[in-house]
C-alpha positions as a printed NumPy array, in Angstrom:
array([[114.608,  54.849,  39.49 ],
       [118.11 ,  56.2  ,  38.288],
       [117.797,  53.592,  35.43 ],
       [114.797,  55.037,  34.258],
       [116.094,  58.247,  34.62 ],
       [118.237,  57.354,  32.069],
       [116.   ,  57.094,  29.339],
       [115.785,  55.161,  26.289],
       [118.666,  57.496,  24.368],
       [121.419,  56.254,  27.315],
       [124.156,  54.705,  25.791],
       [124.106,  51.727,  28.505],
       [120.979,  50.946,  27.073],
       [122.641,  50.198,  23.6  ],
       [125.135,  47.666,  24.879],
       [125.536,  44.506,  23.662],
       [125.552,  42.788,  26.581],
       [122.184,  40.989,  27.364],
       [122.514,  40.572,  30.862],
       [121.62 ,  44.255,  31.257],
       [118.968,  44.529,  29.552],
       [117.18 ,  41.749,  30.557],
       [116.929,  42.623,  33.996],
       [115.956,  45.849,  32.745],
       [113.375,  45.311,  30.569],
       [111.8  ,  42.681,  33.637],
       [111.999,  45.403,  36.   ],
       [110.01 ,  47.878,  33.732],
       [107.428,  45.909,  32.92 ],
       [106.664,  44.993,  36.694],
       [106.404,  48.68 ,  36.856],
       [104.844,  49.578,  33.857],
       [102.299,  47.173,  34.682],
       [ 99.844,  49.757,  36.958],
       [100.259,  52.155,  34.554],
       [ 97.805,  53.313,  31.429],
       [ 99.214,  53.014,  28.078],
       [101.624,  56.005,  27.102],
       [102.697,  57.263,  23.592],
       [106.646,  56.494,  23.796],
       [108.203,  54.694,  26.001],
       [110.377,  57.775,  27.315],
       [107.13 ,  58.743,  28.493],
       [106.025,  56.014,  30.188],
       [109.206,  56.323,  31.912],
       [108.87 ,  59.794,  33.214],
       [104.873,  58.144,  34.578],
       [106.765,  55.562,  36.321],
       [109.07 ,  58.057,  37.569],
       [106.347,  60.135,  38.986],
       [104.274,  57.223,  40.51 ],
       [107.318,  55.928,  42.27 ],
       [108.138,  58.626,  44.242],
       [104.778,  58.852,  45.606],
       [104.038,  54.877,  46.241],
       [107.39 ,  54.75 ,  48.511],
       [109.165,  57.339,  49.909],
       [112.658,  56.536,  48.54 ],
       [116.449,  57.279,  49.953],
       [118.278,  60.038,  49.721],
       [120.804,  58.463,  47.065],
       [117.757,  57.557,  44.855],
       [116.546,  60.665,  45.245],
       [119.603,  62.581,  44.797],
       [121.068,  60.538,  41.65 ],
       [117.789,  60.387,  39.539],
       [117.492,  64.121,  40.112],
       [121.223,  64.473,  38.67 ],
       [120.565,  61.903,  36.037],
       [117.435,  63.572,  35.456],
       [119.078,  66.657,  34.531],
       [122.297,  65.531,  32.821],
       [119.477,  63.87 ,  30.515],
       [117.561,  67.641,  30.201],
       [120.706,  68.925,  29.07 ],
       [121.967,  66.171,  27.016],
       [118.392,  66.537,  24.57 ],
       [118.292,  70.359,  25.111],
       [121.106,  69.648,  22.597],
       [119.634,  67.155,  20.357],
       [116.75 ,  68.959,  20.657],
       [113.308,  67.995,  22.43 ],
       [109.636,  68.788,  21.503],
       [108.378,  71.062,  23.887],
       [105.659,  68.529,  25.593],
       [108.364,  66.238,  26.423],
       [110.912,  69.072,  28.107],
       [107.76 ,  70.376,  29.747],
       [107.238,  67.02 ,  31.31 ],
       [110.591,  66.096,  32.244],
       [111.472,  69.507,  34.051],
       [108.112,  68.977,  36.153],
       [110.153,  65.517,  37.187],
       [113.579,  67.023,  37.633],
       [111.787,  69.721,  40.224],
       [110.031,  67.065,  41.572],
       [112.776,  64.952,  42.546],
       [115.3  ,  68.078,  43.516],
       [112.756,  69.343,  45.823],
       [111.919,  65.993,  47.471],
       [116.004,  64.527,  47.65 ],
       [116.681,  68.297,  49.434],
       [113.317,  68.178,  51.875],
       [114.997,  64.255,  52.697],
       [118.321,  65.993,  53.152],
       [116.819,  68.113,  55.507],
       [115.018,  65.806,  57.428],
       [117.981,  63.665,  57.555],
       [120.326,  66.612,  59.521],
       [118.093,  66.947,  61.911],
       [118.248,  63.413,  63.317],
       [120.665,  60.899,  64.585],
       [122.645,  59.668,  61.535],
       [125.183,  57.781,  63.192],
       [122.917,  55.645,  64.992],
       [120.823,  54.888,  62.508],
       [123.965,  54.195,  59.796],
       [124.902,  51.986,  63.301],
       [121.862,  49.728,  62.89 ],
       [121.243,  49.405,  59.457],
       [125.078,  48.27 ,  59.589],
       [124.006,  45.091,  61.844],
       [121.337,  43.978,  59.833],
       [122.904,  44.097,  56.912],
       [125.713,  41.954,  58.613],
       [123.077,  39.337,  60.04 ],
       [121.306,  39.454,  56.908],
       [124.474,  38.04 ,  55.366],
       [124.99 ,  36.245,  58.221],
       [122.037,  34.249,  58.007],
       [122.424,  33.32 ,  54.46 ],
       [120.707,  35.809,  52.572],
       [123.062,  36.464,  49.744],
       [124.131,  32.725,  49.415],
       [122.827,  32.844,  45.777],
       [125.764,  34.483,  44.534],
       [129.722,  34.542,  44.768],
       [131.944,  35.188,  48.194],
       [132.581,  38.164,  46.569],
       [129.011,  39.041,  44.99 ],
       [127.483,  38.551,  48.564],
       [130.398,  41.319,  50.012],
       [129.489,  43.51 ,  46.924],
       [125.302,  42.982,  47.239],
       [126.245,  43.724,  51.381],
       [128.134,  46.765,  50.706],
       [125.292,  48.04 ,  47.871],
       [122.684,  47.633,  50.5  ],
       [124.666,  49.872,  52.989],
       [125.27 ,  52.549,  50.135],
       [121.819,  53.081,  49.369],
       [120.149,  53.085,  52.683],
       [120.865,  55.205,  55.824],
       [124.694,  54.04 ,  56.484],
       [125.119,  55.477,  52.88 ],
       [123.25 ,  58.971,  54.022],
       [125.502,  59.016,  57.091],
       [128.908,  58.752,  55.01 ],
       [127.717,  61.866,  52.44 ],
       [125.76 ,  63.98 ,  55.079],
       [128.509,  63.238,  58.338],
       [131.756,  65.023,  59.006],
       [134.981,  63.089,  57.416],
       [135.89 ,  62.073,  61.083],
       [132.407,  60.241,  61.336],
       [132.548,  59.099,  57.898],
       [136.234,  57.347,  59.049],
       [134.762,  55.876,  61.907],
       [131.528,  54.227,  60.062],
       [133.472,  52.79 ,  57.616],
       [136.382,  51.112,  59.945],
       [133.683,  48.389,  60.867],
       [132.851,  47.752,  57.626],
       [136.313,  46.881,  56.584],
       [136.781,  44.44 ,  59.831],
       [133.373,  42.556,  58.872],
       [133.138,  42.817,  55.575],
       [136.553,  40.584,  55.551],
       [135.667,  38.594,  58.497],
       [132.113,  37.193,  56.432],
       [134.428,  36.926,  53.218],
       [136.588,  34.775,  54.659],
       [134.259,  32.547,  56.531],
       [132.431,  31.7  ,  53.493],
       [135.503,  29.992,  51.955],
       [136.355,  28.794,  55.621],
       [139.635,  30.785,  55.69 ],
       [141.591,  33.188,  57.55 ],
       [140.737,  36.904,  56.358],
       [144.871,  36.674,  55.514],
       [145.031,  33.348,  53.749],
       [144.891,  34.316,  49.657],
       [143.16 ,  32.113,  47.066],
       [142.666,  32.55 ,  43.228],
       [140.334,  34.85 ,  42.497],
       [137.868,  32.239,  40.609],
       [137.858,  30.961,  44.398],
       [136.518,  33.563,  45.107],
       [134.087,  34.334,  42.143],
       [133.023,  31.131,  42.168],
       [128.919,  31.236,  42.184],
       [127.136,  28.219,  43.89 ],
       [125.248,  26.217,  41.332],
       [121.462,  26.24 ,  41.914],
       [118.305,  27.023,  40.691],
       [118.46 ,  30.667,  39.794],
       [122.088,  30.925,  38.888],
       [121.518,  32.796,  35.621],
       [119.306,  34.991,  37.241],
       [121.546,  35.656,  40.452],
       [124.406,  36.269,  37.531],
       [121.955,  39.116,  35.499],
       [121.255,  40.814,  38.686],
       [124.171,  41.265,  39.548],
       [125.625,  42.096,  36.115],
       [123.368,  44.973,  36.31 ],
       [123.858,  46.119,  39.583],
       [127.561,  46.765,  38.911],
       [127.103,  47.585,  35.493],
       [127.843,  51.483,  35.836],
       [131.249,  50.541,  37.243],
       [134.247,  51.016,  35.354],
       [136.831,  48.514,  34.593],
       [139.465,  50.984,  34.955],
       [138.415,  53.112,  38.491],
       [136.896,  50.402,  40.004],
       [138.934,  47.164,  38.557],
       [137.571,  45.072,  41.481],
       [133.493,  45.772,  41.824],
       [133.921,  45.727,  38.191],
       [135.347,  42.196,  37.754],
       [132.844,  41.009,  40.168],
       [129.943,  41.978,  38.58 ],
       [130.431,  41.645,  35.155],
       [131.372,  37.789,  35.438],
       [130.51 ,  37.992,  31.467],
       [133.958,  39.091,  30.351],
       [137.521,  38.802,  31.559],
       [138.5  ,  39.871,  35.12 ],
       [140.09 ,  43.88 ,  35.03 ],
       [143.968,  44.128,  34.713],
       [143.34 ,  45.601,  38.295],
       [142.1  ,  42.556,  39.64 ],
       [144.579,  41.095,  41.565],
       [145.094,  37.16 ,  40.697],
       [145.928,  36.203,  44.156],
       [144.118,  38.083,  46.972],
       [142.884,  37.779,  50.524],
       [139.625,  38.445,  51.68 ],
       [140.84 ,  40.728,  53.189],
       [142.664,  42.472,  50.234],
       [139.313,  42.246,  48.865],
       [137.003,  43.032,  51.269],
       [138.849,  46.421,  51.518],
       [138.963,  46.849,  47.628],
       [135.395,  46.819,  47.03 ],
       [134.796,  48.91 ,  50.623],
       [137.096,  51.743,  48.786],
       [135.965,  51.941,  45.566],
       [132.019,  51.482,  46.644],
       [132.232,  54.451,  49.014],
       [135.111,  56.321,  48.606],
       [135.696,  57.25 ,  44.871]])
């Protein structure tokens, strides 16, 4: 949803880098799929936008972001300029989405969010438990883990809770997060390796695939302000000078728990 948001003009769209836009371009036309032929593709977009929103409620943060985006975008072309159909229909989408990510927010205050950040915590951690991130790195199956929590209802506890709460979700998450890492290398959460130990992703069928995804999923992370997500998704260039060369899991474990949910 936020990557549609963005629209064809986004400058992440324009990068050279394949592995973004191939999972892109897959995911739109599963999408686009169900829906009638459209005169641009920004349009299309804005259909998709609309139809997605209504087939499954989504989270707050998807809610929330592609509103922002959403808007960033309105002001961005407002610029440019925009032909008056077009700005018609995309502030019909940006109310659409405000309205429904504040009516979610709403919702949200009025129940238990600690308990339900609580559970969605242990599946996540007996989802990777079991093996369900296997296809990628130690340290992709940490960052997947972490994404997962973000987006659902751990994520809405940490931005709707008080900072005390917020401390006391996310001490857990550091414990486990390096616990897991380090079992999947069978080592101490203290021992260090090289980080290509750590990077390392297990060949199978899928690999490439496994290697897109992720590329994608990190891909509005910055080398700079997040040198560690950063490194570990975007396995197509060099490691960040903020990497370190020689970490624990976890040193790294608490790396990507910072700069996932706290900056």
């Amino acid at each position: 949803m936020v990557d549609l948001a963005k629209g064809t003009d986004d400058d992440r769209h324009c990068r050279p880098h394949l592995q973004h836009q191939k999972v892109r371009e897959q995911l739109h036309k599963s999408l686009a799929a169900a829906e009638p032929p459209a005169a641009t593709p920004d349009i299309l977009a804005l259909n998709m936008l609309a139809t997605l929103s209504r087939q499954r409620p989504p989270g707050h943060l998807a809610l929330s972001l592609t509103a922002q985006t959403l808007a960033l975008r309105r002001q961005r072309l407002s610029e440019k300029g925009v032909s008056a159909s077009f700005a018609e229909a995309l502030d019909g989408i940006i109310g659409q989405y405000q309205h429904s990510a504040a009516r979610l927010e709403s919702q949200l205050r009025q129940q238990d969010l600690t308990a339900a950040a609580q559970r969605h915590f242990r599946d996540v951690m007996t989802r990777w438990q079991r093996g369900e991130f296997n296809g990628w790195s130690p340290a992709g199956r940490c960052y997947v883990a972490l994404e997962e929590l973000r987006w659902g209802a751990f994520g809405d506890a940490l931005r709707l809770s008080e900072p005390s709460v917020k401390s006391a979700l996310l001490q857990p998450v550091y414990e486990e997060s390096a616990m897991r890492l380090a079992q999947s290398v069978d080592a101490s959460t203290h021992t260090r390796h090289f980080y290509h130990q750590w990077m390392h992703m297990p060949p199978q069928p899928g690999l490439l695939e496994h290697k897109d995804l992720l590329c994608w999923l990190g891909a509005d992370y910055d080398d700079e302000r997040h040198p560690v997500s950063w490194s570990v998704t975007q396995t197509w260039q060099s490691v960040s000078l903020g990497m370190p060369r020689i970490c624990s899991a976890r040193r790294l474990a608490n790396a990507l728990v910072e700069e996932i949910f706290l900056l």
